[in-house]
C-alpha positions as CSV (number, residue, x, y, z in Angstrom):
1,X,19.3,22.1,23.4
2,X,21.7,19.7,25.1
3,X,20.0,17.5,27.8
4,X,22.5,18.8,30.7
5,X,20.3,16.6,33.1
6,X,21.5,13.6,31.0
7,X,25.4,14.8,30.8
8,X,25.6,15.4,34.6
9,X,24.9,11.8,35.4
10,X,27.0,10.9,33.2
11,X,29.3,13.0,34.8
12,X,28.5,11.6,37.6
13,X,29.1,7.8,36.9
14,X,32.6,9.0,35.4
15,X,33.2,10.1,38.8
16,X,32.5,6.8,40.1
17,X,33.8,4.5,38.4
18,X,37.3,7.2,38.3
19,X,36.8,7.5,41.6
20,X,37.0,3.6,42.6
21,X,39.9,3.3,40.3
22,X,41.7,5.4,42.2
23,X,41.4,3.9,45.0
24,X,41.7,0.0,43.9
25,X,43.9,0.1,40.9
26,X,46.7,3.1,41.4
27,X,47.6,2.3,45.0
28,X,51.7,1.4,44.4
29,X,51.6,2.0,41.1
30,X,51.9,5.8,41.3
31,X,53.5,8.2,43.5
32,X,51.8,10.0,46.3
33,X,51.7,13.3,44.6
34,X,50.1,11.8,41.4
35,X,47.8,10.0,43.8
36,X,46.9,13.3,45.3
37,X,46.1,14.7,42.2
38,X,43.6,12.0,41.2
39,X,41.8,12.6,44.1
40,X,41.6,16.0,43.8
41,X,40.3,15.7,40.2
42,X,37.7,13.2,41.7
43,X,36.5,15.7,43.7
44,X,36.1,18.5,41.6
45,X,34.3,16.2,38.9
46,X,32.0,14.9,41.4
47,X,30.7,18.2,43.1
48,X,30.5,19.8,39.5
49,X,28.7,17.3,38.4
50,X,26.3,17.7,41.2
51,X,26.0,21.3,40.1
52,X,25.5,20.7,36.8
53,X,22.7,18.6,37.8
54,X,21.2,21.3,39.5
55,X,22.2,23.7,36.3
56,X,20.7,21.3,34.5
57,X,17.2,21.7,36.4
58,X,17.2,25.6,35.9
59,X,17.9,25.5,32.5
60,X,14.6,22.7,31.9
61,X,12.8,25.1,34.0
62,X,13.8,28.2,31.6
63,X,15.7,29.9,34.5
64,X,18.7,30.1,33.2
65,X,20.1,29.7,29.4
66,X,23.3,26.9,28.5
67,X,26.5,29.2,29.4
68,X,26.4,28.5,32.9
69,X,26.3,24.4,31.9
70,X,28.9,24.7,29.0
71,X,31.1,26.9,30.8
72,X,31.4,24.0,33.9
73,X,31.6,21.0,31.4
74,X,34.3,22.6,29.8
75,X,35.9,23.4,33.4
76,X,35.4,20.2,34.5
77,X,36.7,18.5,30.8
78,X,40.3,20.8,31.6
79,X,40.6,20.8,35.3
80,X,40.1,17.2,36.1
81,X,41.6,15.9,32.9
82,X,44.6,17.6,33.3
83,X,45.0,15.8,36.9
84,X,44.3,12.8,35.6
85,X,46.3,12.7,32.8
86,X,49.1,14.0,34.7
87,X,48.9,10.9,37.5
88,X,48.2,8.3,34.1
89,X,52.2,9.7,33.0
90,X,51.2,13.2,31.3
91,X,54.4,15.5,31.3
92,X,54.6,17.7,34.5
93,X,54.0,20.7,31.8
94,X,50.4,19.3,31.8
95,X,49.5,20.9,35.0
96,X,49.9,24.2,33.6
97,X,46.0,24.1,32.2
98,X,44.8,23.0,35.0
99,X,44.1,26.1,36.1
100,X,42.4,27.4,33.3
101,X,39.6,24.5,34.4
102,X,39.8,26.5,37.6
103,X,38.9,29.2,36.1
104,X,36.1,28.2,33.8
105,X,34.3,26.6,36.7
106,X,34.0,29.5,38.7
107,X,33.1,31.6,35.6
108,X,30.1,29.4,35.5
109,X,29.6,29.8,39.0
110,X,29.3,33.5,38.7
111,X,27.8,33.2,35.6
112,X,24.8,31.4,37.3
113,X,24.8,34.4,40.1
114,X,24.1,36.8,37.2
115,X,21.5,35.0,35.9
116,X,20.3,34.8,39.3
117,X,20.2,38.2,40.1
118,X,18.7,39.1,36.5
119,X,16.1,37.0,37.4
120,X,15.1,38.1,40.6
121,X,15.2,41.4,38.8
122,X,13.0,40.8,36.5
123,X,10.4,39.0,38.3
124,X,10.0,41.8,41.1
């Protein structure tokens, strides 16, 4: 089993460090749109990486199995580095699997309120 504790601080620190390189080191060098986009794949990495943290906690506790995790790393892997790629020069073309991060993440969002309710059904 994959330590999804361990991969959402990582996550996490990715965030960071993208995160301060946005701000400090792409400031005149791209356009506003592409600067937009970074911060928008900043944001989405960071709060899905806090999620996955938690994800991470309910599937050590044997709440919850992997597909919840996998199916936001994955999200987070296509959604945010699409953007990023498109604001480091990516063709525009790029964007167009952006969404499809989108849509992995709230899979795994809904994923995890199945397994929630499954659970409350079973313990009741």
């Amino acid at each position: 089993m994959l330590n999804w504790i361990g991969i959402a601080a990582v996550n996490m620190a990715i965030a960071v460090a993208l995160g301060a390189f946005g701000a400090h080191g792409l400031e005149g060098h791209v356009s506003m749109q592409q600067l937009e986009w970074w911060h928008t794949a900043t944001l989405y990495l960071f709060i899905h990486a806090l999620g996955l943290l938690f994800v991470g906690l309910l599937i050590r506790l044997k709440y919850i199995t992997q597909t919840t995790a996998w199916l936001l790393q994955i999200g987070i892997i296509i959604f945010a580095g699409s953007l990023y790629a498109m604001t480091l020069g990516a063709p525009r073309w790029f964007g167009a699997i952006t969404p499809i991060g989108g849509f992995l993440m709230i899979v795994g969002w809904l994923w995890l309120a199945i397994s929630a309710f499954r659970l409350k059904d079973s313990v009741s």
